[in-house]
C-alpha positions in Angstrom: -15.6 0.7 -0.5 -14.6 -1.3 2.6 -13.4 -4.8 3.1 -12.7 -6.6 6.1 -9.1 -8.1 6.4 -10.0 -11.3 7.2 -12.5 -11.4 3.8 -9.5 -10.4 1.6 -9.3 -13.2 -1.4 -6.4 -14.9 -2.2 -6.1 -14.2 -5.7 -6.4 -11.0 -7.0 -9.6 -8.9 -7.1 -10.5 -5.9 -9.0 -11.6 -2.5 -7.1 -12.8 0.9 -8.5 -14.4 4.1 -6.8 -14.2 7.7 -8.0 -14.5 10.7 -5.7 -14.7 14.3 -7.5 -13.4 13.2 -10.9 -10.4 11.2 -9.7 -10.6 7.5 -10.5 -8.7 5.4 -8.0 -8.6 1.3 -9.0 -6.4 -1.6 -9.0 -6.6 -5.0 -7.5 -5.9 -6.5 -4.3 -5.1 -9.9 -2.5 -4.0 -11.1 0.7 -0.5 -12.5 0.7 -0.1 -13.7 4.3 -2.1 -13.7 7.0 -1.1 -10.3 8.0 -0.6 -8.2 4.9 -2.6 -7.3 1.6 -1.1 -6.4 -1.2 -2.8 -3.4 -3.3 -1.8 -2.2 -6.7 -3.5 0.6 -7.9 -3.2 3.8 -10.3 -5.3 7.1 -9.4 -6.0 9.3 -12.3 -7.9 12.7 -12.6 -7.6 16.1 -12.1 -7.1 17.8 -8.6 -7.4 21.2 -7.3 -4.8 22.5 -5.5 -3.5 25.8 -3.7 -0.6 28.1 -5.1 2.3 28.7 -2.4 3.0 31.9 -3.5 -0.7 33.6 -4.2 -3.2 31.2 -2.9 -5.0 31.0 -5.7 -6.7 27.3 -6.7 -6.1 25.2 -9.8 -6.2 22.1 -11.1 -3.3 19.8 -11.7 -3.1 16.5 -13.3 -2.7 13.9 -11.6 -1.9 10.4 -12.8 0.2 7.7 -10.6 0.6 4.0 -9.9 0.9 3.1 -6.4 1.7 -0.2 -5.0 0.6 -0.5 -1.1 0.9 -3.2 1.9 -1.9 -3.0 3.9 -1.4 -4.6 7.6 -3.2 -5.7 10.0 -1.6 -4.1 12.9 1.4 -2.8 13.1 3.9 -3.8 10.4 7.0 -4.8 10.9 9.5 -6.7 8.2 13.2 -6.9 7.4 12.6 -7.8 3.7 14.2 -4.6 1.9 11.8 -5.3 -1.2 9.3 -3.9 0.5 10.9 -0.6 1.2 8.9 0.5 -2.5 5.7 0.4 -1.2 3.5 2.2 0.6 2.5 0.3 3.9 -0.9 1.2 5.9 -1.3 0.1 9.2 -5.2 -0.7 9.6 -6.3 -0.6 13.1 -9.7 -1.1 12.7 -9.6 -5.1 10.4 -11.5 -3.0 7.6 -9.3 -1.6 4.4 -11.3 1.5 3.3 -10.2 2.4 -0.2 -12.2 5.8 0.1 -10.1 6.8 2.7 -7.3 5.6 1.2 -7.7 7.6 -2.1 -8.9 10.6 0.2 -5.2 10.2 2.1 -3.5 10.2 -1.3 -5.4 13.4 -2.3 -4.8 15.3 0.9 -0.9 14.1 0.7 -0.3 16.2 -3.0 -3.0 18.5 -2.0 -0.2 19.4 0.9 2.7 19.9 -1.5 4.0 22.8 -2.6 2.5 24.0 -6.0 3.1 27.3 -8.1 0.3 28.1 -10.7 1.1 29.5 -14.0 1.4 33.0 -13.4 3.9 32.8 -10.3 6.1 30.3 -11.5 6.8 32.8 -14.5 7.5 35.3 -11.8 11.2 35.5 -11.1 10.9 37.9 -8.3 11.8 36.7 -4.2 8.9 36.4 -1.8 10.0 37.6 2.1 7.9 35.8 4.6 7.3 37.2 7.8 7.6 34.7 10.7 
């Protein structure tokens, strides 16, 4: 789901989209000319590597995320919004897909252990 910026409403609107059994929604509205504010929660189940064996599994996954979107580059010396997320848009279109698809990729990137090597007390030496 895209949006352009300058179509954002003023009061808050309702949004929804799953990818892969992950369920991103929330609702948005512009609150100045510049910024829109997104509250959302993404729930499902993601796959994800193991550090140690590189096997896959799946993890739970279940947050609440509150976002700025700007148009432009943001800049602000209000310390309340230090607790967000903010995302720069470049383009004047908020793209929820790739926002969710960002998210994913972000605790896709962590480091995770499955079961089996997080029972395993024993060191791993890498190599570099």
């Amino acid at each position: 789901m895209k949006i352009e910026f300058r179509k954002v409403p003023q009061q808050p609107k309702d949004f929804s989209l799953e990818i892969a059994s992950v369920k991103f929604l929330g609702t948005f509205c512009k609150i100045s000319s510049k910024l829109v504010d997104i509250k959302s929660e993404i729930d499902g189940i993601v796959e994800v590597n193991c550090c140690k064996c590189g096997t896959n599994f799946d993890i739970p996954f279940n947050e609440k995320i509150h976002f700025l979107a700007s148009d432009g580059i943001y800049s602000s010396n209000d310390e309340r919004d230090l607790d967000k997320m903010i995302i720069e848009i470049d383009n004047n279109f908020i793209d929820f897909e790739e926002i969710l698809q960002s998210e994913l990729e972000s605790l896709r990137s962590d480091y995770h252990e499955c079961d089996s090597c997080s029972k395993d007390e024993t060191t791993i030496e890498l190599e570099y």
